[in-house]
C-alpha positions in Angstrom: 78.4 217.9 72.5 81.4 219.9 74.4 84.2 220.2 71.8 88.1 219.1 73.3 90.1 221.2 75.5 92.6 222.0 72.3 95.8 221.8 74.5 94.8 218.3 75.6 94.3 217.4 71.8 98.0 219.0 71.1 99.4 216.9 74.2 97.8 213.6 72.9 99.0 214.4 69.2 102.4 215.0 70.5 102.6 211.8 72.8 101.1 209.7 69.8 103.6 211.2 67.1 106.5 211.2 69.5 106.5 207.4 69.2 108.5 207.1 65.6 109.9 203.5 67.1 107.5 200.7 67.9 107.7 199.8 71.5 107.9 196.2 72.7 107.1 194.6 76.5 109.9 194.1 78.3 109.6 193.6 82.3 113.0 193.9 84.1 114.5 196.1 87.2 115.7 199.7 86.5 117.0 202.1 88.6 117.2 206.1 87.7 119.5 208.1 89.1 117.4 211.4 89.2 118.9 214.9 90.8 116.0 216.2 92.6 114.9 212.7 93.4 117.7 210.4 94.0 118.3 207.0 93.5 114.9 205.3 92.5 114.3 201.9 91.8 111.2 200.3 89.3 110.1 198.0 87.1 110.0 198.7 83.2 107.0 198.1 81.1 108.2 198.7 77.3 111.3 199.8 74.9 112.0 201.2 71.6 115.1 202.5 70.5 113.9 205.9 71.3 113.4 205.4 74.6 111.8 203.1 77.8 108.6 203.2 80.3 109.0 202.4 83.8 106.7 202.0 87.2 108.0 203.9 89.9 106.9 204.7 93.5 108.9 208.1 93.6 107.9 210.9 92.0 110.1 212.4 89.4 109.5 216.0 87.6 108.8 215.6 84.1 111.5 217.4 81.9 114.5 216.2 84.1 117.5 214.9 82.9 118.3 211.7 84.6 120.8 208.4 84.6 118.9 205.2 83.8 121.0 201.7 84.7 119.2 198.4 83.8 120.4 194.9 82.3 119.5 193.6 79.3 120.5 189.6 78.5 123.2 191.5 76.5 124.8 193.0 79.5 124.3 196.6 81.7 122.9 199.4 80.4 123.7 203.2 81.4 122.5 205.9 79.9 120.9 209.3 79.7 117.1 210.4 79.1 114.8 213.1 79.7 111.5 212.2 81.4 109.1 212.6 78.4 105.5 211.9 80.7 103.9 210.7 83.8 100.9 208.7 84.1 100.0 208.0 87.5 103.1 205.7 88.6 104.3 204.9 84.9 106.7 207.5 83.4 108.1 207.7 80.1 111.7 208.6 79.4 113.2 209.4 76.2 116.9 208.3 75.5 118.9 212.0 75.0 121.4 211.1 71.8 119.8 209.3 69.6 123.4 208.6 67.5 124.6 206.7 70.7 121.9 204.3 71.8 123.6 201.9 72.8 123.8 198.5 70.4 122.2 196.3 73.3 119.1 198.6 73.2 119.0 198.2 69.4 119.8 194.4 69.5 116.9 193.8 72.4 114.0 195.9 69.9 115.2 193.4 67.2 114.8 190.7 68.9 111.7 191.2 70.6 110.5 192.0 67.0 111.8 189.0 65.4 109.9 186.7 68.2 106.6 188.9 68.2 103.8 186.7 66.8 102.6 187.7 63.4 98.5 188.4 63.1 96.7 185.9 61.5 96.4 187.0 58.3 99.9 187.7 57.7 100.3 183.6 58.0 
């Protein structure tokens, strides 16, 4: 049996540890505002009050700072993240101050937590 590549095993414990918050689905339009990139528009796939994933069809380097606008039923959201990973065409960014997400982001992860259906046995 060939034993794991050890950086890949660092890379997946860091991805799986970096996720303190639980993320929750949330499909709606999102446009980042990258440097090296420009203005690119996508779809997002999850939240957590850490941080978002999003489809794009632009590439975007991974460790850039960028500008991320999207609307939640609260109202417009703008702020900053760092581009965390890339999968393919899914990238994950990682909201920069964590004292100012903004109280929409935090109302949308309760929400979607609150309406979540519980497993079976906790019924």
């Amino acid at each position: 049996m060939k034993s794991q590549d050890p950086a890949l095993a660092r890379t997946i414990h860091e991805i799986v540890d970096a996720r303190h918050s639980p993320r929750f689905a949330l499909q709606i339009d999102i446009t980042v505002y990258s440097r090296t990139s420009g203005a690119l528009t996508g779809r997002t796939v999850d939240i957590s009050q850490s941080g978002i994933s999003a489809m794009l069809t632009m590439t975007v380097p991974v460790g850039e700072i960028v500008e991320l606008d999207f609307v939640l039923p609260s109202g417009p959201v703008n702020i900053c993240a760092t581009v965390r990973q890339k999968v393919a065409f899914r990238y994950g960014f990682q909201f920069l101050d964590q004292s100012i997400v903004n109280d929409d982001i935090w109302a949308i992860c309760h929400q979607l937590a609150m309406s979540k259906p519980r497993p079976e046995s906790d019924k």
